[in-house]
Structure formats: C-alpha cells, structure tokens
MIKE-861559 format. One record per residue: residue number from 1; residue in three letters; chain; x, z, y of N, C-alpha, C in turn. Coordinates in steps of 0.001 Angstrom, whole numbers, plus 500000, padded with zeros to 6 digits. Atoms other than C-alpha are relative to their C-alpha. Layout:
<atom NUM; 'ALA'; 'A'; <X; Z; Y>; <X; Z; Y>; <X; Z; Y>>
...
***
This chain:
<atom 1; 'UNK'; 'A'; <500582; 498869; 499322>; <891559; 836873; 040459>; <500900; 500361; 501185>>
<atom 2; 'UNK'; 'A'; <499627; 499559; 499255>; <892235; 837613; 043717>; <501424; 501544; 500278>>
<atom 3; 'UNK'; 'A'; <499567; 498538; 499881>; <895372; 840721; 044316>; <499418; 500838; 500573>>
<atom 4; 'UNK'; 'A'; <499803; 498581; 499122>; <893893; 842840; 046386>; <499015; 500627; 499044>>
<atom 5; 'UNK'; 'A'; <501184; 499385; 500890>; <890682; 843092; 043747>; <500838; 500494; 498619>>
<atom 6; 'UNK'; 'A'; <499107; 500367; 501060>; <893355; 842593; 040706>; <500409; 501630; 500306>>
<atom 7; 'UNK'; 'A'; <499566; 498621; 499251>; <894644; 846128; 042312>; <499248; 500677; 499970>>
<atom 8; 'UNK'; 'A'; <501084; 499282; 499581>; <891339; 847696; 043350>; <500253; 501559; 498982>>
<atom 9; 'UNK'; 'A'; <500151; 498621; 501020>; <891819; 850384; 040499>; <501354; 500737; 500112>>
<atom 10; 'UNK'; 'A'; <498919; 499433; 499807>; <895592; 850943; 041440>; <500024; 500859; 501343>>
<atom 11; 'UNK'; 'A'; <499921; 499142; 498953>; <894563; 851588; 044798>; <499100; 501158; 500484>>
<atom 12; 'UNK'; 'A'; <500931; 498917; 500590>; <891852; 854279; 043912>; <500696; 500880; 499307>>
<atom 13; 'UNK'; 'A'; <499162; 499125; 500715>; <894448; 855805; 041632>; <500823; 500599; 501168>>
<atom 14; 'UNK'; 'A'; <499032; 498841; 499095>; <896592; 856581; 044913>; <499302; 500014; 500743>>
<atom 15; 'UNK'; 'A'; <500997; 499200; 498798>; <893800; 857244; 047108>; <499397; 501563; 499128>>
<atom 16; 'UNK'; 'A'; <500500; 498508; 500926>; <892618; 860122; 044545>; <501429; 500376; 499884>>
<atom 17; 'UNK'; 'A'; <498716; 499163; 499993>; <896296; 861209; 043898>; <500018; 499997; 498400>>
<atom 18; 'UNK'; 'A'; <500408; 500011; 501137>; <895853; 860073; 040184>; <501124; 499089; 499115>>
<atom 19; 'UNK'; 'A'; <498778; 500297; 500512>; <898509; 859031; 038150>; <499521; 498596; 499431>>
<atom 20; 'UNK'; 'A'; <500652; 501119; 500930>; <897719; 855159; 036879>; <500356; 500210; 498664>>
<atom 21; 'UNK'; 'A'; <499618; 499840; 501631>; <899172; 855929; 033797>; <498915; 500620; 499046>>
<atom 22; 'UNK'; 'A'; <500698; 499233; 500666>; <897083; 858408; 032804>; <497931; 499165; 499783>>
<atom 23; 'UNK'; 'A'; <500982; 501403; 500139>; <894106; 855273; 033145>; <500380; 499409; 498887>>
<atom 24; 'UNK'; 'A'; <499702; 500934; 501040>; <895782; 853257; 030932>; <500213; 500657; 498798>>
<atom 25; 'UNK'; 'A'; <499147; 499365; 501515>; <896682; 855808; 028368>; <498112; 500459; 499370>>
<atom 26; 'UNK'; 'A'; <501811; 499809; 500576>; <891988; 856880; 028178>; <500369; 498401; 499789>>
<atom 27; 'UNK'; 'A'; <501003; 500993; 500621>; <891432; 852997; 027859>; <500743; 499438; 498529>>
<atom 28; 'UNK'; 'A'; <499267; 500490; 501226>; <894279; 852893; 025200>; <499007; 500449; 498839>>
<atom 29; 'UNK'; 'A'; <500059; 498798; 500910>; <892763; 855749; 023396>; <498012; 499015; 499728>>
<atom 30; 'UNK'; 'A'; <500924; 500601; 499918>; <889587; 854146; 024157>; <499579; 498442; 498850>>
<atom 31; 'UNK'; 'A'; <499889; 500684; 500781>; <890230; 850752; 022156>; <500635; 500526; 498711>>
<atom 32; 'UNK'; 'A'; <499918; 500197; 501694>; <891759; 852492; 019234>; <498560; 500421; 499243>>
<atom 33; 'UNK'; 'A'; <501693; 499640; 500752>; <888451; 854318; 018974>; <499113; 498938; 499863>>
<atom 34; 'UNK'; 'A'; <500959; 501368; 500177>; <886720; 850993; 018933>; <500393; 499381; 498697>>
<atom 35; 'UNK'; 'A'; <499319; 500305; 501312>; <889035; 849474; 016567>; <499686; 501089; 498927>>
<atom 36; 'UNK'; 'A'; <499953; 499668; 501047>; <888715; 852170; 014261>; <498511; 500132; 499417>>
<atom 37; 'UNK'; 'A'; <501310; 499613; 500532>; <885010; 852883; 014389>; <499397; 498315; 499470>>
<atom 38; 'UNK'; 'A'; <500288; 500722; 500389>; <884654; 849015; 014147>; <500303; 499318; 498761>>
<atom 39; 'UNK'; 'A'; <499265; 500604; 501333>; <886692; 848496; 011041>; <498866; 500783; 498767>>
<atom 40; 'UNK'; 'A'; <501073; 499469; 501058>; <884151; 850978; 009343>; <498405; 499165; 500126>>
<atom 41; 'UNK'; 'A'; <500977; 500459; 499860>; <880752; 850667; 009306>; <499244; 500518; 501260>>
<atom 42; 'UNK'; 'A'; <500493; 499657; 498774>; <880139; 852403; 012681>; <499788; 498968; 501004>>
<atom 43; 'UNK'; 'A'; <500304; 500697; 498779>; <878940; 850789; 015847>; <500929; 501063; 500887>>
<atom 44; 'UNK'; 'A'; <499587; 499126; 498933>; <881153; 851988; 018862>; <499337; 500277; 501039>>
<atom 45; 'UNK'; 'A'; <501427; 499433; 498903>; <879388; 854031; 021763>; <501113; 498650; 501372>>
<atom 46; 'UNK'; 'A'; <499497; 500726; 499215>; <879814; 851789; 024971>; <500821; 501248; 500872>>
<atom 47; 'UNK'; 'A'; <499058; 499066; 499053>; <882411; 852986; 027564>; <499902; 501438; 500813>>
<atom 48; 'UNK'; 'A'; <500663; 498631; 499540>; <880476; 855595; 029418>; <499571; 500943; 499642>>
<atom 49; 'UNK'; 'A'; <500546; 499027; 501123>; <879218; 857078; 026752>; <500583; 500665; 499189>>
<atom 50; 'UNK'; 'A'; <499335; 499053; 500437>; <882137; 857551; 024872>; <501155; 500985; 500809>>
<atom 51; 'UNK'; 'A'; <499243; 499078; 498763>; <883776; 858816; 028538>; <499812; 501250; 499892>>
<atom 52; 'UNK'; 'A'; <500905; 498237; 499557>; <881458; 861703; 028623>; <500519; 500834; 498584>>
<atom 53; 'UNK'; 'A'; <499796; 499647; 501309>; <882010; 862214; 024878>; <501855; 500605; 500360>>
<atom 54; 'UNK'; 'A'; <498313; 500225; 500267>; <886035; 861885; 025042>; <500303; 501770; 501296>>
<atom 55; 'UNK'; 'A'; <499931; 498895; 499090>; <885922; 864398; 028227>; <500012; 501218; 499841>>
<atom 56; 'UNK'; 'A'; <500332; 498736; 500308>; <884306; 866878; 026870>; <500671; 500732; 498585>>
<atom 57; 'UNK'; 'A'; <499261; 499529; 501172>; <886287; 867307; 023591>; <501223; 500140; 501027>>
<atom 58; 'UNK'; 'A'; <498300; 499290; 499855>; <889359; 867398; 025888>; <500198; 501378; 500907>>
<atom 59; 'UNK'; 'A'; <500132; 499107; 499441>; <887775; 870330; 027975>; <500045; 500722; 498948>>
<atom 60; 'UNK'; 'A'; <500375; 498931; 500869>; <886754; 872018; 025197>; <501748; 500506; 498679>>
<atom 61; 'UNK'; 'A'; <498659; 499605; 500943>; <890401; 872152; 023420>; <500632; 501116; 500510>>
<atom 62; 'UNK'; 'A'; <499263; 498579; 499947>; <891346; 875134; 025351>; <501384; 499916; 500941>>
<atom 63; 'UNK'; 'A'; <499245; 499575; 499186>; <894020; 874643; 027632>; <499509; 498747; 501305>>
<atom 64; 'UNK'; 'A'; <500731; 500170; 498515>; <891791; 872786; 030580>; <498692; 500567; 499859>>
<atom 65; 'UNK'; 'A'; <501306; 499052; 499742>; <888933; 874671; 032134>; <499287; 498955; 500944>>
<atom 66; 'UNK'; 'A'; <500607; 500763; 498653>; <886467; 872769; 034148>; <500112; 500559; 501393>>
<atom 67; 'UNK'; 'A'; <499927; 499663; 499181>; <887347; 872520; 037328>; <501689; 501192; 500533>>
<atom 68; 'UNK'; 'A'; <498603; 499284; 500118>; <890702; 874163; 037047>; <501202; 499359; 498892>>
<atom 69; 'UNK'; 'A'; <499396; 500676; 501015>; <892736; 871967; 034933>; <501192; 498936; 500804>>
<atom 70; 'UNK'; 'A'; <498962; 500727; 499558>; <895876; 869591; 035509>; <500911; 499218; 498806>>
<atom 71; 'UNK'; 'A'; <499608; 500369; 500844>; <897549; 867107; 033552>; <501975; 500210; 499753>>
<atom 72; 'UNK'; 'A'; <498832; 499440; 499535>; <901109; 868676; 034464>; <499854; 501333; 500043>>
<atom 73; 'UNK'; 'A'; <499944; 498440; 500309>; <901598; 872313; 032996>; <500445; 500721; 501624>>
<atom 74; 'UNK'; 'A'; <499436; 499574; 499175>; <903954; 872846; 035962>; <499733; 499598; 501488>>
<atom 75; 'UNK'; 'A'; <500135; 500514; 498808>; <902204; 871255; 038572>; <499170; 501339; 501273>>
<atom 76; 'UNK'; 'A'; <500097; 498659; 499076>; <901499; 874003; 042058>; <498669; 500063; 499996>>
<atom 77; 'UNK'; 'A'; <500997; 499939; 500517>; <897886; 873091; 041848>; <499355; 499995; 498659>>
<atom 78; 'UNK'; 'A'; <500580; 500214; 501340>; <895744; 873604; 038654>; <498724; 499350; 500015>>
<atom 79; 'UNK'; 'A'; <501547; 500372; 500075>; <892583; 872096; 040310>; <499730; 498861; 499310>>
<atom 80; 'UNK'; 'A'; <500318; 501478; 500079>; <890880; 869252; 039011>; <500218; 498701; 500454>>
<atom 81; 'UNK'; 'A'; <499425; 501195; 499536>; <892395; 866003; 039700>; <498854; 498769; 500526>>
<atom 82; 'UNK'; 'A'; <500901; 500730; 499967>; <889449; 863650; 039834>; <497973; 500566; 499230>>
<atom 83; 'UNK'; 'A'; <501062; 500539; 500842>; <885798; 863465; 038868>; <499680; 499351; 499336>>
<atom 84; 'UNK'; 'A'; <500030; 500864; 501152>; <884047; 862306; 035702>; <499402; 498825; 500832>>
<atom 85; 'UNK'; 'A'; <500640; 501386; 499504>; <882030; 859311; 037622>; <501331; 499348; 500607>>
<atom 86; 'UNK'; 'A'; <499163; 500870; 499527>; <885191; 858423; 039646>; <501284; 499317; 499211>>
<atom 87; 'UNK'; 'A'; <499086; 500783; 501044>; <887613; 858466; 036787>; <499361; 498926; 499500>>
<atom 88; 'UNK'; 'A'; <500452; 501501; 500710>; <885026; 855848; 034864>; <500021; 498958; 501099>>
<atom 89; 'UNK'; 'A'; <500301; 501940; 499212>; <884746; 853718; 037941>; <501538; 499443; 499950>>
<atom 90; 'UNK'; 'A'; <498930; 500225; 499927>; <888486; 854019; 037975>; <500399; 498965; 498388>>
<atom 91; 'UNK'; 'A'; <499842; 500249; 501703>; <888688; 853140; 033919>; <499583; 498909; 499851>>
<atom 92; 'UNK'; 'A'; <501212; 501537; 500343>; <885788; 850109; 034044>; <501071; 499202; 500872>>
<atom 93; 'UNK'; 'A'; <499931; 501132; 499100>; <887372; 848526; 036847>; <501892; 499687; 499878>>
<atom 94; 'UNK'; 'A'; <499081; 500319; 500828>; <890863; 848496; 034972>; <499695; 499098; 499122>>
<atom 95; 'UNK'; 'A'; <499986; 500263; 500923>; <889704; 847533; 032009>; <499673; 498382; 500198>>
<atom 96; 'UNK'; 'A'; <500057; 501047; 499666>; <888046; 844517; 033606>; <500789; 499679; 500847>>
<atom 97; 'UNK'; 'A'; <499562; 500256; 499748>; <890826; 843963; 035541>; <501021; 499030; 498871>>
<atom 98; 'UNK'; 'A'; <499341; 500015; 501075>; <892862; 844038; 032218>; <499484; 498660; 499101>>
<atom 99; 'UNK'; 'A'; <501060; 501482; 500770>; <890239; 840899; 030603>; <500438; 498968; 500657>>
<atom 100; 'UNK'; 'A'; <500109; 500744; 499359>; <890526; 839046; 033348>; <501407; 498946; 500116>>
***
C-alpha cells in the first residue's frame, strides 16, 4: 500500500487537531467488543453501528455534553473535537489501513 494512502487517516487526525491515539484506542475497544460478543452467542453490530452505539453511551456518562466536551479535563477549549461521521471515516480508514 502506497504511504501517502497507508497515512491518509494520520493525516486527517492532524488536519482535525485529533489525537491518533485516541483512534486506535475506539478500534481497540472496538475489537474487544467483537471478540467478546463473538465468543458468546451474539452476532457483533458492524462498525458504524456499534460507533453510534459506543458514542452515545460515552455522552451519556456524564462528564461530556454534546457539543461541549474534550478528551483533556484541562484542555482551554471544552468544544467538541471532531464529528461523529468524521471520526468513523477517520476509524474505517485506520482500521483498513491496519488489515492491509
């Protein structure tokens, strides 16, 4: 695979101002939920589906607000760092980076 495509999701992470880490740490979280729902008898939801899912349990825990939130207590802004569509394009196009 080409670098500059091999990249494409690193360089979206610093064009949004987005920490790559914090990519790799949803698609971690992402495969254990696969792994675990697949070891049972569950089917896992595909990626987008459990994006929206995963999102919204971490809004709803109470210390991010939509639209006012930050993954750095101490950081000078509290706004929102990214959007949900751009984080997944950011996430998919890791993950298939990550296969490849």
């Amino acid at each position: 695979m080409p670098p500059d495509i091999e990249n494409e999701w690193i360089t979206l992470c610093s064009r949004y101002g987005l920490d790559a880490v914090e990519v790799q740490i949803v698609s971690e979280r992402y495969d254990m939920y696969k792994d675990y729902t697949s070891s049972g008898t569950g089917k896992a939801l595909p990626l987008a589906r459990w994006y929206k899912w995963y999102r919204i349990e971490k809004l709803s825990e109470g210390h991010a607000a939509i639209g006012d939130c930050s993954v750095d207590p101490e950081a000078i802004s509290r706004k929102q760092v990214l959007g949900e569509a751009d984080f997944l394009q950011i996430l998919e196009l890791y993950r298939n980076t990550e296969r490849e």
